[in-house]
ZADO-1210 file (C-alpha; in nm, 4 decimals, padded with zeros to 6 digits):
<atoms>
<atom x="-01.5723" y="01.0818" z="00.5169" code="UNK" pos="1"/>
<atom x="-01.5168" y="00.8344" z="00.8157" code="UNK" pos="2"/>
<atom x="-01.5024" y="00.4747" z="00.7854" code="UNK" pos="3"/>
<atom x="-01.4445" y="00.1625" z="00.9763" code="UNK" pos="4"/>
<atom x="-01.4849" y="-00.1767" z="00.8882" code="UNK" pos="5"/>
<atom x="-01.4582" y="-00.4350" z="01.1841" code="UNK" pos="6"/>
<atom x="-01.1236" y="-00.6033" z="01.1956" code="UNK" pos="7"/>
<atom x="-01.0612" y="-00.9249" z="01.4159" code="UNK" pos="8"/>
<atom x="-01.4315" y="-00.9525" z="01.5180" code="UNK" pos="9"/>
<atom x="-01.7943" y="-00.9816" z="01.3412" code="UNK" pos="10"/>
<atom x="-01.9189" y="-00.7126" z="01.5352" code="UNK" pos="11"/>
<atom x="-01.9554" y="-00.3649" z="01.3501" code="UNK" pos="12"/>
<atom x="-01.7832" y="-00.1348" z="01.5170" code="UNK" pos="13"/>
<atom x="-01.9125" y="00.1477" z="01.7378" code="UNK" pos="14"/>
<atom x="-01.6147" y="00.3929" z="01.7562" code="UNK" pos="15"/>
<atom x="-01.4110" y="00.5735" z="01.4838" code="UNK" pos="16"/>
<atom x="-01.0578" y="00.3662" z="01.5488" code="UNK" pos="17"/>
<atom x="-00.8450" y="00.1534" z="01.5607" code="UNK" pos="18"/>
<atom x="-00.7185" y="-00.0620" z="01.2123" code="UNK" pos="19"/>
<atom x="-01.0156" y="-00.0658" z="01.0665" code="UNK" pos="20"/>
<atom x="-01.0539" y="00.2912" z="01.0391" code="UNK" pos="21"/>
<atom x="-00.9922" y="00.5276" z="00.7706" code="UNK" pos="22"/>
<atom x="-01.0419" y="00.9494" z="00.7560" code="UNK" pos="23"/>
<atom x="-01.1065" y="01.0168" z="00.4263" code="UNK" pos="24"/>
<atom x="-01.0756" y="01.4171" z="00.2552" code="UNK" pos="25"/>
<atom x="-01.2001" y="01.5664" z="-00.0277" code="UNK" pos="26"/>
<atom x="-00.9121" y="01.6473" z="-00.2460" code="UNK" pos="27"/>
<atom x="-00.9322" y="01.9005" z="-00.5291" code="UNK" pos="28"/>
<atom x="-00.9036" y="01.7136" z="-00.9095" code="UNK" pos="29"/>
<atom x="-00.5379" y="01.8356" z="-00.9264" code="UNK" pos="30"/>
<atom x="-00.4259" y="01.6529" z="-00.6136" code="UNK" pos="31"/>
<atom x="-00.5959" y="01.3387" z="-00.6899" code="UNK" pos="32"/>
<atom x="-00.2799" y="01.2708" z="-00.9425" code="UNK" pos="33"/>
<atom x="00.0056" y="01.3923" z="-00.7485" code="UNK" pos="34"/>
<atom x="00.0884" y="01.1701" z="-00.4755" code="UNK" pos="35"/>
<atom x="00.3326" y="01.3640" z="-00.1898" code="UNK" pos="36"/>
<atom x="00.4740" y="01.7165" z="-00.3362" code="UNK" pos="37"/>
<atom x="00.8510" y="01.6722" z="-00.3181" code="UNK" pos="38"/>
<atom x="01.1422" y="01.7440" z="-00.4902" code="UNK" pos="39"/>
<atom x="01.3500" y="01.4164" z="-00.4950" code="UNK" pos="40"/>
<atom x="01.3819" y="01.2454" z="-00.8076" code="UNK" pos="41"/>
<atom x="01.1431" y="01.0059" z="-00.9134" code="UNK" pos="42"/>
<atom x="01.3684" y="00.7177" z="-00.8134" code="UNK" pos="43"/>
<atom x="01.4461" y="00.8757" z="-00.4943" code="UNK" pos="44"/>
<atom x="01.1042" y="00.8644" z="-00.3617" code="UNK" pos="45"/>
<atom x="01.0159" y="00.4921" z="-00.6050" code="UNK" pos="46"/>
<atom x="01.3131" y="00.3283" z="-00.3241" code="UNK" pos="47"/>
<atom x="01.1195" y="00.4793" z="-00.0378" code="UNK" pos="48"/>
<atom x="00.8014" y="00.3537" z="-00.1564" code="UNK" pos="49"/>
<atom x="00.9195" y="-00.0029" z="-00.2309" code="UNK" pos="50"/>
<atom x="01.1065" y="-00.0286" z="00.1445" code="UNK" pos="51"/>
<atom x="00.7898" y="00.0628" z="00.2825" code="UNK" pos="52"/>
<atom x="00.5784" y="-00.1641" z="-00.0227" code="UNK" pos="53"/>
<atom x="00.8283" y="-00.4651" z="00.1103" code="UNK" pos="54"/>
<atom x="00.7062" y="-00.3926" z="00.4915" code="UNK" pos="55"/>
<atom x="00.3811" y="-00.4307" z="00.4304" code="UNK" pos="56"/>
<atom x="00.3293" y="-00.7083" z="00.2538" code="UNK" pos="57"/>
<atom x="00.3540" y="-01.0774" z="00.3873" code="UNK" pos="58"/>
<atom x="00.6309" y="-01.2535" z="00.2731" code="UNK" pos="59"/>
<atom x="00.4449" y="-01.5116" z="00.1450" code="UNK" pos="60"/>
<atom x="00.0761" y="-01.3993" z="00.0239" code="UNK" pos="61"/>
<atom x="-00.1777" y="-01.6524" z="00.2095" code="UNK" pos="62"/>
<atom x="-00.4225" y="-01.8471" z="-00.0984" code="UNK" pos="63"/>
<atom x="-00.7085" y="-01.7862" z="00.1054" code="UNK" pos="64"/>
<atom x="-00.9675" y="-02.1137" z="00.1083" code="UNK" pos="65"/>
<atom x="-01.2752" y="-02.1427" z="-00.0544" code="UNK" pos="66"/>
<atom x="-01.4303" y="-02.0356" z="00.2850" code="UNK" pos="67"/>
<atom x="-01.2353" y="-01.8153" z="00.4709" code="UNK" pos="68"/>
<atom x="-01.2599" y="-01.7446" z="00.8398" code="UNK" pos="69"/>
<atom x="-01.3356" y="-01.3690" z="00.9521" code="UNK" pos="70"/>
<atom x="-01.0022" y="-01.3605" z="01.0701" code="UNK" pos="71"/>
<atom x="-00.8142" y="-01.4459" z="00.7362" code="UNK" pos="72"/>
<atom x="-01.0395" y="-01.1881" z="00.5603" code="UNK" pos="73"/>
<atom x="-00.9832" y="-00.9176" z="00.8517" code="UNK" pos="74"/>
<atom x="-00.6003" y="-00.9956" z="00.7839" code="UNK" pos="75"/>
<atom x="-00.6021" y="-00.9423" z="00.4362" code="UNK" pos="76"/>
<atom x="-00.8296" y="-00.6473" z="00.4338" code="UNK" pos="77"/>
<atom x="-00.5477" y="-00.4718" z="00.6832" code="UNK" pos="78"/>
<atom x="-00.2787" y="-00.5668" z="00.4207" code="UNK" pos="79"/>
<atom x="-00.4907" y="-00.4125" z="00.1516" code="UNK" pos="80"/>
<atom x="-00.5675" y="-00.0562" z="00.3359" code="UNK" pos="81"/>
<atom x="-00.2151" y="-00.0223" z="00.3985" code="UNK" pos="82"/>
<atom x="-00.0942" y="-00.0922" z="00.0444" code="UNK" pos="83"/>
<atom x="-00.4028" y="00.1252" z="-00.0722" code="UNK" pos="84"/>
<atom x="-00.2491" y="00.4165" z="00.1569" code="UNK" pos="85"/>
<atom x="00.0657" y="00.3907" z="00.0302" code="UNK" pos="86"/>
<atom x="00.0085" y="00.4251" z="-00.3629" code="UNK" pos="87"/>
<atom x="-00.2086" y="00.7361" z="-00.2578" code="UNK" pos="88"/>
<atom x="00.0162" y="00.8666" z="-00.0410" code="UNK" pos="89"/>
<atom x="00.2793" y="00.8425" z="-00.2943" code="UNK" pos="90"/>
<atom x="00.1145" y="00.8818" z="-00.6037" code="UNK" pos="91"/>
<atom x="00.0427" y="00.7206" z="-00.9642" code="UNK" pos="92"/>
<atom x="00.3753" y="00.8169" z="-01.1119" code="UNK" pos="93"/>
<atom x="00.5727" y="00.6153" z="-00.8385" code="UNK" pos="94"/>
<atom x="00.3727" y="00.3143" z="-00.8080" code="UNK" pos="95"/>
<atom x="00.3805" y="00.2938" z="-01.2144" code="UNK" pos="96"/>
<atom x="00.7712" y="00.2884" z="-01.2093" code="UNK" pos="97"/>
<atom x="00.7545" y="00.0252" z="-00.8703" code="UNK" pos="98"/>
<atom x="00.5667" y="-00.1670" z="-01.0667" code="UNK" pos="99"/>
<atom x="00.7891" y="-00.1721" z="-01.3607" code="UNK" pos="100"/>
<atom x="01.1197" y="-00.1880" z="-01.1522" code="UNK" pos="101"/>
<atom x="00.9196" y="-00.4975" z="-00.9972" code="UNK" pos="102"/>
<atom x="00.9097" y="-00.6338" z="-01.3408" code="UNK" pos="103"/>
<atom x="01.2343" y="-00.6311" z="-01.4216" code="UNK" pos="104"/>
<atom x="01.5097" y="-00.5244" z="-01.1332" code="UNK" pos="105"/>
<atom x="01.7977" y="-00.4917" z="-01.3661" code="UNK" pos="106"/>
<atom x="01.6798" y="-00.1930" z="-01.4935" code="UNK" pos="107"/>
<atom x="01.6906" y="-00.0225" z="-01.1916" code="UNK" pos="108"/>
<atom x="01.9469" y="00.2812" z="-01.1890" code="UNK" pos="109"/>
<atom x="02.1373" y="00.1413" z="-00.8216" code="UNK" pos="110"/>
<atom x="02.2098" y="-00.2139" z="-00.6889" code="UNK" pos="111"/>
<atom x="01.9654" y="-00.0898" z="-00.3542" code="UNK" pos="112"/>
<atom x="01.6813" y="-00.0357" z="-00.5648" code="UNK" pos="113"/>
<atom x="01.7233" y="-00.3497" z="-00.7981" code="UNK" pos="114"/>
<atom x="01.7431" y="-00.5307" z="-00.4555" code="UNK" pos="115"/>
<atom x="01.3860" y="-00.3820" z="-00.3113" code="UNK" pos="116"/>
<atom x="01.2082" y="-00.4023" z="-00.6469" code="UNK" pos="117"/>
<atom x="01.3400" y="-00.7819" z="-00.6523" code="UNK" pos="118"/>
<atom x="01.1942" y="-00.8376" z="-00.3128" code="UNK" pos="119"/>
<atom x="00.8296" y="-00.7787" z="-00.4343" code="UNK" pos="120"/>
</atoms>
């Protein structure tokens, strides 16, 4: 399945690219749950997805108005794909122990990944 929402303009788009646009596959029930097949440890592959969790997101969330302009929403809506990419491209299991790493950093097993689960 092929979408594309309009990003930086009202218009609906008329072409299959750019940000906007996302190629979605069917995946068999198995795979849904997986993430990327690898064989690093969890917390191996839980720093990777936080450096890349900490380049996608703004360093300061915007508190959109009560009325936002096209723009702001088209802004946001890019930040959300390409957080929404990453926890499927990575999987449940990581994103649950981000997420609790993000909690509390001084659990984390190194000093790198304490640092990148306290920058979220």
């Amino acid at each position: 399945l092929w979408l594309c929402t309009p990003v930086g303009s009202d218009q609906l788009p008329t072409k299959f690219e750019g940000p906007g646009f996302d190629r979605l596959r069917r995946a068999a029930a198995g795979d849904l749950a997986t993430g990327e097949a690898t064989d690093e440890p969890l917390d191996a592959r839980c720093e990777l997805y936080l450096r890349e969790m900490n380049a996608a997101m703004p360093e300061l969330p915007p508190q959109l108005p009560e009325a936002p302009s096209a723009q702001q929403i088209d802004q946001e809506t890019v930040v959300l794909e390409s957080i929404s990419r990453l926890k499927r491209r990575f999987g449940p299991e990581v994103h649950q122990r981000a997420v609790e790493l993000a909690r509390a950093p001084a659990t984390a097993p190194s000093p790198a990944l304490a640092e990148l689960a306290a920058q979220l």
